[in-house]
KOLGU-54136 format. One record per residue (C-alpha): residue in one letter; x, y, z; residue number from 1. Coordinates in nm, 2 decimals. Layout:
# residues N
LONU  type      c1      c2      c3  seq
LONU     A       X       Y       Z  NUM
...
***
This chain:
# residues 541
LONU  type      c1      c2      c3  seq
LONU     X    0.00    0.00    0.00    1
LONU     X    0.12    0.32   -0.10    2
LONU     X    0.20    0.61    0.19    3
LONU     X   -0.02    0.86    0.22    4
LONU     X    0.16    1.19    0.08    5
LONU     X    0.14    1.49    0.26    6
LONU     X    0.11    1.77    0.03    7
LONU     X   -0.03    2.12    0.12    8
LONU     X   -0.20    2.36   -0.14    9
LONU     X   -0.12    2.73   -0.09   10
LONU     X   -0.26    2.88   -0.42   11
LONU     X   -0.34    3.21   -0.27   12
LONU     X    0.03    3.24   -0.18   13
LONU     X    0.11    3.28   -0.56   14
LONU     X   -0.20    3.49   -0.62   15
LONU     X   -0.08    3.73   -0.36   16
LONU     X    0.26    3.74   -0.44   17
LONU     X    0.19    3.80   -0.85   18
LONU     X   -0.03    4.09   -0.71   19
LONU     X    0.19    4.25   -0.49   20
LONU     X    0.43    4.20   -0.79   21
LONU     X    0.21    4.32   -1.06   22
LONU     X    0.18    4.64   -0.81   23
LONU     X    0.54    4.70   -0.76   24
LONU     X    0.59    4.64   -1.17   25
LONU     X    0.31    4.90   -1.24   26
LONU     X    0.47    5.15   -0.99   27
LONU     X    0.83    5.15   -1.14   28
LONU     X    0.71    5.08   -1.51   29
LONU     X    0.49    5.30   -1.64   30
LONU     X    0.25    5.06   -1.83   31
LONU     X   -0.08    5.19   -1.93   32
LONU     X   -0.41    5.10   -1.77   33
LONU     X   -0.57    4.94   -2.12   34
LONU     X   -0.27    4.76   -2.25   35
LONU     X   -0.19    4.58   -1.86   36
LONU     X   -0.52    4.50   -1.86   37
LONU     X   -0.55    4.40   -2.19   38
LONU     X   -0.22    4.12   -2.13   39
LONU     X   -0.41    4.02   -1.82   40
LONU     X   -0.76    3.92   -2.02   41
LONU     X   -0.54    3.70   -2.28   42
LONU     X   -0.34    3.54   -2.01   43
LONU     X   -0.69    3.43   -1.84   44
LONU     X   -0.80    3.28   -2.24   45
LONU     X   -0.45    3.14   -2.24   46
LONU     X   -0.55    2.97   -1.93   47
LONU     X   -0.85    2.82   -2.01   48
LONU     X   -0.76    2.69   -2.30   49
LONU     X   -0.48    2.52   -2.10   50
LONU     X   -0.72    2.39   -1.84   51
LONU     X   -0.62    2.02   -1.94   52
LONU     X   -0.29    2.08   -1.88   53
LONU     X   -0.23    2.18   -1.50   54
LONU     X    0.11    2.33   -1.54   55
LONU     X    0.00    2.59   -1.84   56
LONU     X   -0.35    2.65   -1.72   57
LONU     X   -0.16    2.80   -1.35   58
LONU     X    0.10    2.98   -1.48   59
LONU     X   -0.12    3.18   -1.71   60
LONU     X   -0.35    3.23   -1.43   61
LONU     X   -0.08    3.36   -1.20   62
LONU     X    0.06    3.57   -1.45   63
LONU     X   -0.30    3.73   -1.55   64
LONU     X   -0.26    3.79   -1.16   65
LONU     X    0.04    4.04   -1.22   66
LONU     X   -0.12    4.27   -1.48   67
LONU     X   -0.41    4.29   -1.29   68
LONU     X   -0.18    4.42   -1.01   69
LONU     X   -0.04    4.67   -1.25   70
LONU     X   -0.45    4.75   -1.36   71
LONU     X   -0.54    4.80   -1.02   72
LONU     X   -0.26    5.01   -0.87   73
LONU     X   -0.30    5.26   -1.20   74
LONU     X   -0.70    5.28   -1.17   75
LONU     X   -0.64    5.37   -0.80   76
LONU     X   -0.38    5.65   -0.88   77
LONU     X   -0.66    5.77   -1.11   78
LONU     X   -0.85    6.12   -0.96   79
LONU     X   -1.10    6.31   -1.10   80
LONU     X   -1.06    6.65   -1.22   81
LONU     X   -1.30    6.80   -0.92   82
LONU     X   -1.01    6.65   -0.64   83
LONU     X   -0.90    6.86   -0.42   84
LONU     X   -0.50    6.75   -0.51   85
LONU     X   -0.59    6.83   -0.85   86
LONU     X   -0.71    7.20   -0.78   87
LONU     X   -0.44    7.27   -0.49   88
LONU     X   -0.18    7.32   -0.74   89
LONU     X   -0.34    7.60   -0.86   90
LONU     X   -0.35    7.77   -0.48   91
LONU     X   -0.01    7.66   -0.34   92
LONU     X    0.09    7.81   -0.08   93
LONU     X   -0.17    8.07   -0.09   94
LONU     X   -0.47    8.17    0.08   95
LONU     X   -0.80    7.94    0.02   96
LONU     X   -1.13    7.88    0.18   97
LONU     X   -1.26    7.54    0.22   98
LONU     X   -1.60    7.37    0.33   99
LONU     X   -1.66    7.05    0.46  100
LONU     X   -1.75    6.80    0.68  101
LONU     X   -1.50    6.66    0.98  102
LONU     X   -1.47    6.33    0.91  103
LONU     X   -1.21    6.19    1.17  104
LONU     X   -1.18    6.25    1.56  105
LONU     X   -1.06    6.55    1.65  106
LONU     X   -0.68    6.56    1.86  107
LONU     X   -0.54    6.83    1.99  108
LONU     X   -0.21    6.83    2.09  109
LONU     X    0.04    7.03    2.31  110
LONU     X    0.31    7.20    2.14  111
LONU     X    0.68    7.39    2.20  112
LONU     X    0.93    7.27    2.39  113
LONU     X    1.06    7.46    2.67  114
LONU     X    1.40    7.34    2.70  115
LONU     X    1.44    7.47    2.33  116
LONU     X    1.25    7.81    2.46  117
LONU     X    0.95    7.76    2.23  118
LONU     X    0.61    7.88    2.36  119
LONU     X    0.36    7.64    2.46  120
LONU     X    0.05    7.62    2.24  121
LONU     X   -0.20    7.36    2.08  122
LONU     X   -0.22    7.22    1.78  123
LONU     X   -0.58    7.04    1.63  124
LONU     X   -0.58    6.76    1.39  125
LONU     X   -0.86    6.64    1.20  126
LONU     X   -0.97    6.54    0.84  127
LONU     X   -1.16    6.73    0.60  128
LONU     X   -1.39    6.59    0.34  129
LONU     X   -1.37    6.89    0.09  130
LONU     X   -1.72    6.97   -0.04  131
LONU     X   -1.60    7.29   -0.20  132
LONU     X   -1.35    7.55   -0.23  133
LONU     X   -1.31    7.96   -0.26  134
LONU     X   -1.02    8.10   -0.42  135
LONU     X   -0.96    8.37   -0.67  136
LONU     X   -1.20    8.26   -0.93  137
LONU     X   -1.46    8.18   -0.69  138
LONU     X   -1.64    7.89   -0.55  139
LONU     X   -1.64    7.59   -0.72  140
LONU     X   -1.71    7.22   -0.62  141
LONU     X   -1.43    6.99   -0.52  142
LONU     X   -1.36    6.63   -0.37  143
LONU     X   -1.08    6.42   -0.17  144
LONU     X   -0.94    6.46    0.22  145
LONU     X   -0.71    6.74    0.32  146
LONU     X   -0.58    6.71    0.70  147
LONU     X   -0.60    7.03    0.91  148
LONU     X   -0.32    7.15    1.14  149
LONU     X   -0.53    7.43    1.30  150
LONU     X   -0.26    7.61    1.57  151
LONU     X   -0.49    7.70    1.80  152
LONU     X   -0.76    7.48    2.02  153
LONU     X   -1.12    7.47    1.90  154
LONU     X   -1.46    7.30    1.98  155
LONU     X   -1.44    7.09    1.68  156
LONU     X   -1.61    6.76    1.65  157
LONU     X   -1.70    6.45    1.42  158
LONU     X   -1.97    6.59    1.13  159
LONU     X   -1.92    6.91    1.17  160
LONU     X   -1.95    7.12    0.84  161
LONU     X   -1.67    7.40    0.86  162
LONU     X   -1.56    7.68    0.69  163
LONU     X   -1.18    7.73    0.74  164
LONU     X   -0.95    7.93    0.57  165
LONU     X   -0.54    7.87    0.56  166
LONU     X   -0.28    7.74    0.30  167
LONU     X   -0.23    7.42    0.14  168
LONU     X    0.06    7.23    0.11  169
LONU     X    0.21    6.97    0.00  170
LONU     X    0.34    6.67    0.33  171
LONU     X    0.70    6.77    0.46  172
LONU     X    0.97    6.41    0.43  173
LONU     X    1.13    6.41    0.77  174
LONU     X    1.35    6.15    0.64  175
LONU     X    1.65    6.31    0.41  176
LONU     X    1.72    5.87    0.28  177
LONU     X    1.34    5.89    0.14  178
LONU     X    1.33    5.48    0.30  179
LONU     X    1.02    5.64    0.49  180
LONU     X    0.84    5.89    0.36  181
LONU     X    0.57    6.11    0.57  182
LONU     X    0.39    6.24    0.22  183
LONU     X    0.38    5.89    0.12  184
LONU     X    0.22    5.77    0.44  185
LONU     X   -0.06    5.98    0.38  186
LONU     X   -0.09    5.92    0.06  187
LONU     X   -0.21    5.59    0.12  188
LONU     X   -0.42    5.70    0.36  189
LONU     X   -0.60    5.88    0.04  190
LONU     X   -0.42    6.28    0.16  191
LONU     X   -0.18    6.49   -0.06  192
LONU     X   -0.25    6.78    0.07  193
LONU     X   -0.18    6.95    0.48  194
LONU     X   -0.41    7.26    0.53  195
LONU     X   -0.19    7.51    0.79  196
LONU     X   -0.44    7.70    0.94  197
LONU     X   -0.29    7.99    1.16  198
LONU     X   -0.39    8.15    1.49  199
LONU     X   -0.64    8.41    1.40  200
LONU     X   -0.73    8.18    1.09  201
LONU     X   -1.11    8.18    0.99  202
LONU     X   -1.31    7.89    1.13  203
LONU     X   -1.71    7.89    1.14  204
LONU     X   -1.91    7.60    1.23  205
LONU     X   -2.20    7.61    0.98  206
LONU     X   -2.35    7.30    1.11  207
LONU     X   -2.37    6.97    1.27  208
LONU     X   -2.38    6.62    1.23  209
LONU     X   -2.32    6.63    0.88  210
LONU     X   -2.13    6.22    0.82  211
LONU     X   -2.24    5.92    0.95  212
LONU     X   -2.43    5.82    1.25  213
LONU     X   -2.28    5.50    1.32  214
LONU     X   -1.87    5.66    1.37  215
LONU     X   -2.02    5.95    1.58  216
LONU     X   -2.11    5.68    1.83  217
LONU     X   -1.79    5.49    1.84  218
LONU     X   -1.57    5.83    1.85  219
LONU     X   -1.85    5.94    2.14  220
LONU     X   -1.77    5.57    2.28  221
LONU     X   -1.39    5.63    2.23  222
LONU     X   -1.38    5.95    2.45  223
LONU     X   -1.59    5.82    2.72  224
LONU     X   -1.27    5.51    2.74  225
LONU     X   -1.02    5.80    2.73  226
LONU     X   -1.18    5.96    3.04  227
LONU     X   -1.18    5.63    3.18  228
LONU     X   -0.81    5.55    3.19  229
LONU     X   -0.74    5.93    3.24  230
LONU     X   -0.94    5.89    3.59  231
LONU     X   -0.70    5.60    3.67  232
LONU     X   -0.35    5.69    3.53  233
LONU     X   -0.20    5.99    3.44  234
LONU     X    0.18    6.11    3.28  235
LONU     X    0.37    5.82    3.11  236
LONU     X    0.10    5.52    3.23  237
LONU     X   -0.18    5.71    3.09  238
LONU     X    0.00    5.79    2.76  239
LONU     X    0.15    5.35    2.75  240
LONU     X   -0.22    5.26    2.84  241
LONU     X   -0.39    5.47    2.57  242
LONU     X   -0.11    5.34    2.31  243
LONU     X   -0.16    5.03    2.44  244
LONU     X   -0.58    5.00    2.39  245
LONU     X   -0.66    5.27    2.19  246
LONU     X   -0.41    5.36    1.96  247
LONU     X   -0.34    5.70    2.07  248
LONU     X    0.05    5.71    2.12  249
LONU     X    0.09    6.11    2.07  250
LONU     X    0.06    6.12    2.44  251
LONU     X    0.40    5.85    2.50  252
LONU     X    0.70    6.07    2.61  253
LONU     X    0.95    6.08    2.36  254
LONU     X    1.21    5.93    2.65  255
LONU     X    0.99    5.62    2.68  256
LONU     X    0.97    5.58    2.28  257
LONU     X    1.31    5.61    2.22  258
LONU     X    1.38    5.36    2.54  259
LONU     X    1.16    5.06    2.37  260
LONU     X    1.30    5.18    1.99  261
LONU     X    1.70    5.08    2.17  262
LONU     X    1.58    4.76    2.32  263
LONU     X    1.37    4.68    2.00  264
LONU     X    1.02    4.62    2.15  265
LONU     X    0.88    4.99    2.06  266
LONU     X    0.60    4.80    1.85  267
LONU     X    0.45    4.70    2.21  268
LONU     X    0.35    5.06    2.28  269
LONU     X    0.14    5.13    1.95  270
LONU     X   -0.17    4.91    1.90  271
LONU     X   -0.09    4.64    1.69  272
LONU     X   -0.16    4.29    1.56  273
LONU     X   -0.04    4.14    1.87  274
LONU     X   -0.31    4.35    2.09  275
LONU     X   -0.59    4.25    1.83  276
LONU     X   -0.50    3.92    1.89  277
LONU     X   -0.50    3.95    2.27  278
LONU     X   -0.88    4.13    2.21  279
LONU     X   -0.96    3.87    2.02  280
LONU     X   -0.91    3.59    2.26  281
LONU     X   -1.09    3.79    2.57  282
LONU     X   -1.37    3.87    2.39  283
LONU     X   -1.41    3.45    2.28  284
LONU     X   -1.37    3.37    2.61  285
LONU     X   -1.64    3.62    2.78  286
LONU     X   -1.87    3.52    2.50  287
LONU     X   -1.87    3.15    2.58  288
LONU     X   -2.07    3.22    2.93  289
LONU     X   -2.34    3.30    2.66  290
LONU     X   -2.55    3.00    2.50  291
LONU     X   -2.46    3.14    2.10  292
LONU     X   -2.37    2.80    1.96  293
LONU     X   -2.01    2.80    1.84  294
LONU     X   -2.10    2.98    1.50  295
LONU     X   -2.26    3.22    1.71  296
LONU     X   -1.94    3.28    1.93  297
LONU     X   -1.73    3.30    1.61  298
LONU     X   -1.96    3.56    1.46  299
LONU     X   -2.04    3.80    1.72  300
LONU     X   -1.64    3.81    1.77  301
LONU     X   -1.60    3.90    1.39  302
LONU     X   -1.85    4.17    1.44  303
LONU     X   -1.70    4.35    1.78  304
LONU     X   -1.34    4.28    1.66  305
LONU     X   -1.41    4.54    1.36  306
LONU     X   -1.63    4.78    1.58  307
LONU     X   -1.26    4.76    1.80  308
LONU     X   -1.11    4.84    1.45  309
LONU     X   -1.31    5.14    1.43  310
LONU     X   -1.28    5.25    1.76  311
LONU     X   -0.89    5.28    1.72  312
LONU     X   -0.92    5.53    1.45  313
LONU     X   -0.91    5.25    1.17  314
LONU     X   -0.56    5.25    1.21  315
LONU     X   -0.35    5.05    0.93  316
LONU     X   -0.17    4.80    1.19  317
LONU     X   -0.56    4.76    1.36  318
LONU     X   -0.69    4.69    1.04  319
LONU     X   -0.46    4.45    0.90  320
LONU     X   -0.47    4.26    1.22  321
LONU     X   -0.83    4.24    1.24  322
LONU     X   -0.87    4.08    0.85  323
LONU     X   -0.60    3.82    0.95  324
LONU     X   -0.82    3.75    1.25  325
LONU     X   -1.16    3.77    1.05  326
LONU     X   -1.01    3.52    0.78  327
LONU     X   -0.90    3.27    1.02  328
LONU     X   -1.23    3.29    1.24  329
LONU     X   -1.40    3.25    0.89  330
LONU     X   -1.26    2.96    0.85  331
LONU     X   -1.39    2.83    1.17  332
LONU     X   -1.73    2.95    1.11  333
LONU     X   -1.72    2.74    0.73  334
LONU     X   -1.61    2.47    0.93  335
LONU     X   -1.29    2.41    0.73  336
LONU     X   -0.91    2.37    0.83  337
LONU     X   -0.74    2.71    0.83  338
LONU     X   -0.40    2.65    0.67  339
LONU     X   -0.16    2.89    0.82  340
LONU     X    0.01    3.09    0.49  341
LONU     X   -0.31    3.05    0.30  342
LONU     X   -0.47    3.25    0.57  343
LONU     X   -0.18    3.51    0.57  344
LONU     X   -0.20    3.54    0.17  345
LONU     X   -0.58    3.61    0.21  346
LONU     X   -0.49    3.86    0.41  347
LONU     X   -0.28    4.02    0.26  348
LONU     X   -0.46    3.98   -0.10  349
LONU     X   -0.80    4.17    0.08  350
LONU     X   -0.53    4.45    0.21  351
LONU     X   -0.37    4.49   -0.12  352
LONU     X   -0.69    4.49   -0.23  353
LONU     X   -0.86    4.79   -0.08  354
LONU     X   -0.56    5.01   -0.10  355
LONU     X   -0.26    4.88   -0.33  356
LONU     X    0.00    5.14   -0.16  357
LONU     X   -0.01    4.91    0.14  358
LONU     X    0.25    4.75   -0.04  359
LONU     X    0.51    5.03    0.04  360
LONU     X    0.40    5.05    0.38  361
LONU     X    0.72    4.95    0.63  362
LONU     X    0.43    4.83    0.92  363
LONU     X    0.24    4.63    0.62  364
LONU     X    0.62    4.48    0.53  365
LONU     X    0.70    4.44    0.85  366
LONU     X    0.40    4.24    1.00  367
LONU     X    0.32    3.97    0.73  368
LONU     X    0.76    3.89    0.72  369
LONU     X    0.72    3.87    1.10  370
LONU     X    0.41    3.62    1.10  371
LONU     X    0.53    3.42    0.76  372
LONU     X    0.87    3.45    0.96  373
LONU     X    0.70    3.22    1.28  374
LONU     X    0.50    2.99    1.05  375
LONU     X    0.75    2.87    0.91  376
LONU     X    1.06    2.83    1.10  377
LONU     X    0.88    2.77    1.44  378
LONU     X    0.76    2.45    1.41  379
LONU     X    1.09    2.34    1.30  380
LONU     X    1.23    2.45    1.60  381
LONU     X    1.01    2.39    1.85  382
LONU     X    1.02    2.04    1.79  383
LONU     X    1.33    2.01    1.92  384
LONU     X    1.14    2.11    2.27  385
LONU     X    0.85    1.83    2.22  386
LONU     X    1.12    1.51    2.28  387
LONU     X    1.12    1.65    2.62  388
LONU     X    0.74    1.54    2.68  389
LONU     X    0.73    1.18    2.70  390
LONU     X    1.09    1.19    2.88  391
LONU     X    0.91    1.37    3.18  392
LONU     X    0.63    1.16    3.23  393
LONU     X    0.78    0.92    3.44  394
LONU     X    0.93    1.13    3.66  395
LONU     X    0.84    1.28    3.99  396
LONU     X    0.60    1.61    3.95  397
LONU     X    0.85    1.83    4.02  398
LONU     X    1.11    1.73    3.81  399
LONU     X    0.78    1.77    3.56  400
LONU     X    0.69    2.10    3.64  401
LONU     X    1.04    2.23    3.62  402
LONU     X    1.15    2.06    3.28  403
LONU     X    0.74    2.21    3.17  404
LONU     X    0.88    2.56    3.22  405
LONU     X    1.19    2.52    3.06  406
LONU     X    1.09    2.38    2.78  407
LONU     X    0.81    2.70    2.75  408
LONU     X    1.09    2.96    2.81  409
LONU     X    1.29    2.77    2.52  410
LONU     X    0.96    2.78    2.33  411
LONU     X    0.93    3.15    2.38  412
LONU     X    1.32    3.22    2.30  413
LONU     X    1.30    3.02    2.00  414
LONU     X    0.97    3.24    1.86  415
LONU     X    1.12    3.53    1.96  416
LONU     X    1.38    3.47    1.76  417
LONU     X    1.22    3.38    1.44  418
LONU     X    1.03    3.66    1.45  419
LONU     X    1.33    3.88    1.52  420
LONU     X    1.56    3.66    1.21  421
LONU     X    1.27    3.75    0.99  422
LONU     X    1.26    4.11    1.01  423
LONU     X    1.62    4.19    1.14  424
LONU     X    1.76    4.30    0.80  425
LONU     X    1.40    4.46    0.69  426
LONU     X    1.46    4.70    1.01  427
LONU     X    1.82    4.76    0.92  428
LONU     X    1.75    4.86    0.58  429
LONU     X    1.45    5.09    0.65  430
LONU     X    1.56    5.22    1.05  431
LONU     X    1.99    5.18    1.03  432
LONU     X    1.92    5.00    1.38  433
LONU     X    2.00    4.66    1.43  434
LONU     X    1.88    4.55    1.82  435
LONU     X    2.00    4.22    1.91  436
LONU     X    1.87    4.25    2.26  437
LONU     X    1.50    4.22    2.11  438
LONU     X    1.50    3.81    2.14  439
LONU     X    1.57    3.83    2.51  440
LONU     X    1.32    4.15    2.59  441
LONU     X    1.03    4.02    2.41  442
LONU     X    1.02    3.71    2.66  443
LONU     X    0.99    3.95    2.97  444
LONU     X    0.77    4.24    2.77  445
LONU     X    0.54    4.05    2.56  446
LONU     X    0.39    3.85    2.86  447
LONU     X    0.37    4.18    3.05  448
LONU     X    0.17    4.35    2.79  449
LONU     X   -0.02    4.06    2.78  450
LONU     X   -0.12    4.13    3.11  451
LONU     X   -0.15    4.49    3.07  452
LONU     X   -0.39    4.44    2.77  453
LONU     X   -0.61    4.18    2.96  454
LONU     X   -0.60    4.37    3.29  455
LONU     X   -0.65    4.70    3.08  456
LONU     X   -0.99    4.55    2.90  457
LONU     X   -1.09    4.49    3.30  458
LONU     X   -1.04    4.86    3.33  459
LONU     X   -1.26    4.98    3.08  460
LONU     X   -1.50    4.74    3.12  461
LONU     X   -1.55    4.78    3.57  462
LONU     X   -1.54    5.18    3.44  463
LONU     X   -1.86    5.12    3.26  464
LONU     X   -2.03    4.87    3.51  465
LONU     X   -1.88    4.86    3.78  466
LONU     X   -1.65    5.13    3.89  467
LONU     X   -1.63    5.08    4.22  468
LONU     X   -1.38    4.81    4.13  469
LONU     X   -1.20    4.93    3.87  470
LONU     X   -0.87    5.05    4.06  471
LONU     X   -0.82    4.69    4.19  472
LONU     X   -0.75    4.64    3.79  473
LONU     X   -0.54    5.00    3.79  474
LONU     X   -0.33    4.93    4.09  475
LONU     X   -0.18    4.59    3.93  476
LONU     X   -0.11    4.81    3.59  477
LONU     X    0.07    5.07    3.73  478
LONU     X    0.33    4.76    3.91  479
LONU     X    0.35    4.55    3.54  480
LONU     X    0.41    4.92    3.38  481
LONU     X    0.65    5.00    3.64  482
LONU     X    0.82    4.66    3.61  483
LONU     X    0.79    4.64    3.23  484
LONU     X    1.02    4.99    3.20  485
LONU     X    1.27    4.83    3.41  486
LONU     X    1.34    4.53    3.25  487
LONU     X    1.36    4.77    2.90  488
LONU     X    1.58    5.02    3.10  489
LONU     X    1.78    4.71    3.24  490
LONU     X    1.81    4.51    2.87  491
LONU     X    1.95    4.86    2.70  492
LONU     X    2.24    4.86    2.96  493
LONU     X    2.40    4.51    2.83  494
LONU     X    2.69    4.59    2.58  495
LONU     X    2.60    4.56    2.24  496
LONU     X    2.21    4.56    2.33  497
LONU     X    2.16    4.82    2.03  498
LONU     X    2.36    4.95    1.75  499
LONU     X    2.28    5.19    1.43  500
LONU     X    2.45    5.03    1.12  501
LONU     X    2.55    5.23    0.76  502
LONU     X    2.28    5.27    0.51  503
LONU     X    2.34    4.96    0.23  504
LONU     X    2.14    4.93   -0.07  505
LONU     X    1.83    4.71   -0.14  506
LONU     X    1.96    4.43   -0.32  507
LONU     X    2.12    4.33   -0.01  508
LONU     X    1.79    4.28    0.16  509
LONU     X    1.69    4.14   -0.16  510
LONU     X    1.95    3.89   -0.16  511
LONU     X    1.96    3.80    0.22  512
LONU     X    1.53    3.68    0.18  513
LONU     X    1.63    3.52   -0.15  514
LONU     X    1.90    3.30    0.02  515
LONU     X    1.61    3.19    0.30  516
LONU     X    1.44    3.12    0.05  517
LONU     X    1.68    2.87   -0.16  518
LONU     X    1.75    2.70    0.19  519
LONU     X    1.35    2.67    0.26  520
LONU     X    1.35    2.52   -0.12  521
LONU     X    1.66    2.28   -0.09  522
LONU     X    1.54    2.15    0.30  523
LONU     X    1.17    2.06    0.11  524
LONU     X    1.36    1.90   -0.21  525
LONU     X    1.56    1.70    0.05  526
LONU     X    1.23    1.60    0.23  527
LONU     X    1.06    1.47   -0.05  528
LONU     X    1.36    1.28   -0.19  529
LONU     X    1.36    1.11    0.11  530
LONU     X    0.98    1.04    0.12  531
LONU     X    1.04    0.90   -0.21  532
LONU     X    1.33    0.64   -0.12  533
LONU     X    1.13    0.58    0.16  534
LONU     X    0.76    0.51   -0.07  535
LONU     X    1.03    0.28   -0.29  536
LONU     X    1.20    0.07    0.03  537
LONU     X    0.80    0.01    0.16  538
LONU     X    0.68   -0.12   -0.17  539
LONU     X    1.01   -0.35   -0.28  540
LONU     X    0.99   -0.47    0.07  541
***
């Protein structure tokens, strides 16, 4: 009898990566919109026709895949004449009135700095939905997002419809290497242009509750969970917490930030797919007291897990992490086997998707390496650890309980360092900051924030019940916080925790994943050779 062979299908891992190919091709190639998609419609004949031969019929598929890349990058780069980026030109730089409707939380912000001598002021952010605009020639209709930096504090809220007068211009690059790129990170957030508004700029409220209902209520929600944690912490705990749950990190001191970005954990203070994933297990668990059935479970976690989305400002990081987790729990919910990198590639494919920049994005890059980083060297490596299972068994409990916890701090080493392997030249390339130290601080700080997230949720949720009990929840913060900056402080000491390396090229990067890869490709050649001597010895024995 012949072995069973054990072969996995993946097929969305080649549609994603001829996307995300035909998207990086159509941004450095300028191919034009009919001819790509044009290629792409003979490719998918050319496939059909090869439907009887397996091998043709996918690689035409796959490479229809890439032109459509190309197609849908170009149509999304496509404005109308009436968007606000198209007209701006036109006023750069110069005065211009705008109406519209506030269509993003309002922040405001403390600025200066008084060891540089700057005067204190405020600063509110928010995003305009342009409606129309007054220059020299008039009014005339318009379109698109513009963000506001109003230098001054005002009673502005979500759906307001504004008149405000400043200057547009174009997003400032921070970053002289252009590897990150301010303009181009709100750029795929759909803004090209910054309206400066000054002090004694023009602002009048013309009316109110002009955008959705259903985003007034989660912002409205949002602030009411800001007052929360502002009633229980306050200075550097109450700007970690907020980063922590909400996604507001404007309020971390720069000290702290720079403290986590040295010992290479500065990802824990931002709200990310790790905290999604955190949320995502609490809210399973307090939905099982409930009699929902198990579909029932699965989908009423779907459905707060994207309200959560909402509620942290729809943040890229949030929102990636949230698809990931609404693919897998689909899968659930279908009642079929989620296969690890299929359910990354669907992921990835919906992201790419609904905004094709996403591609460019460092946190985008940097995530899905990370996770495709774990899936597949951990197993590899943490079976080293499960040999130690049946060789405890015999022995007395706590010889058990001791060998249990070694083998789950080898466990934890051996992730941390597969996520770290995965990324480590990514972050060089794009940061010039290499952190060794990160394997051994993510075993102490990633529990912690575990904690801090879980306890944190039993903040917010005793301030809205039950607040008489919330500060038993606060009190045990405040010591994992205090602990937590310690053990950073403490792993930046140890020689050679951090160091900033020289700018290289891409192709280095390029080369270093592409050598992974070849090993990843030999170790699986080698595997099945050996299944295959193996099928041969069975059936000739």
């Amino acid at each position: 009898m012949k072995p069973k062979q054990d072969k996995t299908h993946r097929p969305l891992l080649w549609v994603t990566v001829c996307f995300g190919g035909g998207i990086l091709l159509g941004s450095h190639v300028p191919v034009p919109v009919p001819i790509a998609y044009g290629l792409a419609v003979i490719c998918i004949i050319l496939s059909f026709l090869s439907f009887h031969k397996p091998r043709g019929f996918f690689v035409f598929l796959f490479i229809s895949f890439v032109f459509l890349g190309v197609v849908h990058l170009r149509t999304c780069k496509i404005l109308p004449s009436q968007h606000i980026s198209q007209i701006a030109r036109f006023y750069y730089g110069a005065p211009v009135l705008l109406e519209g409707v506030v269509v993003s939380d309002v922040e405001q912000r403390q600025r200066g700095n008084a060891s540089r001598r700057e005067p204190a002021g405020c600063k509110t952010t928010f995003r305009l939905e342009v409606k129309r605009l007054k220059g020299k020639s008039g009014w005339q209709k318009s379109r698109g997002e513009v963000l506001v930096d109003l230098f001054r504090g005002e009673n502005i809220f979500y759906g307001d419809y504004l008149a405000i007068e400043g200057k547009l211009h174009k997003p400032f690059n921070f970053f002289a290497d252009n590897k990150f790129s301010y303009r181009d990170y709100l750029d795929r957030k759909g803004i090209k242009y910054i309206l400066s508004v000054k002090k004694q700029g023009r602002v009048e409220i013309l009316g109110k509750n002009r955008a959705g209902p259903f985003k007034w209520y989660v912002i409205r929600f949002k602030h009411r969970l800001n007052a929360i944690l502002a009633d229980h912490f306050t200075g550097v705990e109450k700007g970690i917490m907020e980063g922590f749950l909400l996604g507001d990190r404007y309020n971390i001191p720069q000290h702290i930030n720079e403290l986590f970005q040295k010992a290479g954990v500065v990802h824990i203070l931002a709200i990310s797919g790790f905290n999604v994933g955190i949320v995502a297990y609490v809210i399973f668990l307090f939905l099982k007291i409930f009699p929902l059935g198990r579909r029932g479970h699965y989908i009423l976690t779907i459905l707060i897990l994207i309200v959560y989305a909402v509620l942290t400002g729809g943040q890229p990081p949030v929102v990636r992490a949230t698809i990931m987790a609404v693919v897998f729990l689909a899968g659930f919910i279908l009642e079929r086997e989620p296969e690890s990198i299929n359910t990354l590639s669907c992921a990835a494919l919906l992201i790419l998707f609904l905004n094709p920049s996403n591609l460019f994005d460092v946190g985008f890059q940097l995530s899905f390496v990370s996770v495709l980083a774990i899936i597949v060297f951990y197993p590899k490596c943490a079976s080293v650890f499960a040999r130690f299972d049946g060789k405890t068994s015999s022995k007395n409990k706590a010889v058990a309980a001791g060998m249990s916890v070694l083998r789950y701090i080898g466990q934890s080493f051996v992730l941390s360092f597969c996520a770290y392997g995965g990324v480590a030249v990514m972050v060089a390339y794009y940061f010039e900051f290499v952190t060794p130290v990160a394997i051994l601080a993510n075993l102490v700080v990633i529990p912690l924030s575990s904690l801090i997230v879980v306890l944190g949720l039993g903040v917010l949720l005793t301030g809205l019940a039950l607040p008489a009990v919330t500060f038993l929840f606060a009190d045990c913060i405040r010591v994992l916080l205090a602990l937590m900056v310690k053990f950073v402080f403490w792993c930046v000491q140890i020689p050679g925790a951090y160091f900033r390396v020289a700018s290289f090229p891409a192709w280095v990067m390029i080369v270093y994943y592409l050598f992974i890869m070849g090993i990843l490709w030999l170790l699986r050649r080698k595997r099945h050779t050996d299944r295959h001597l193996a099928e041969k010895t069975i059936l000739f024995s």
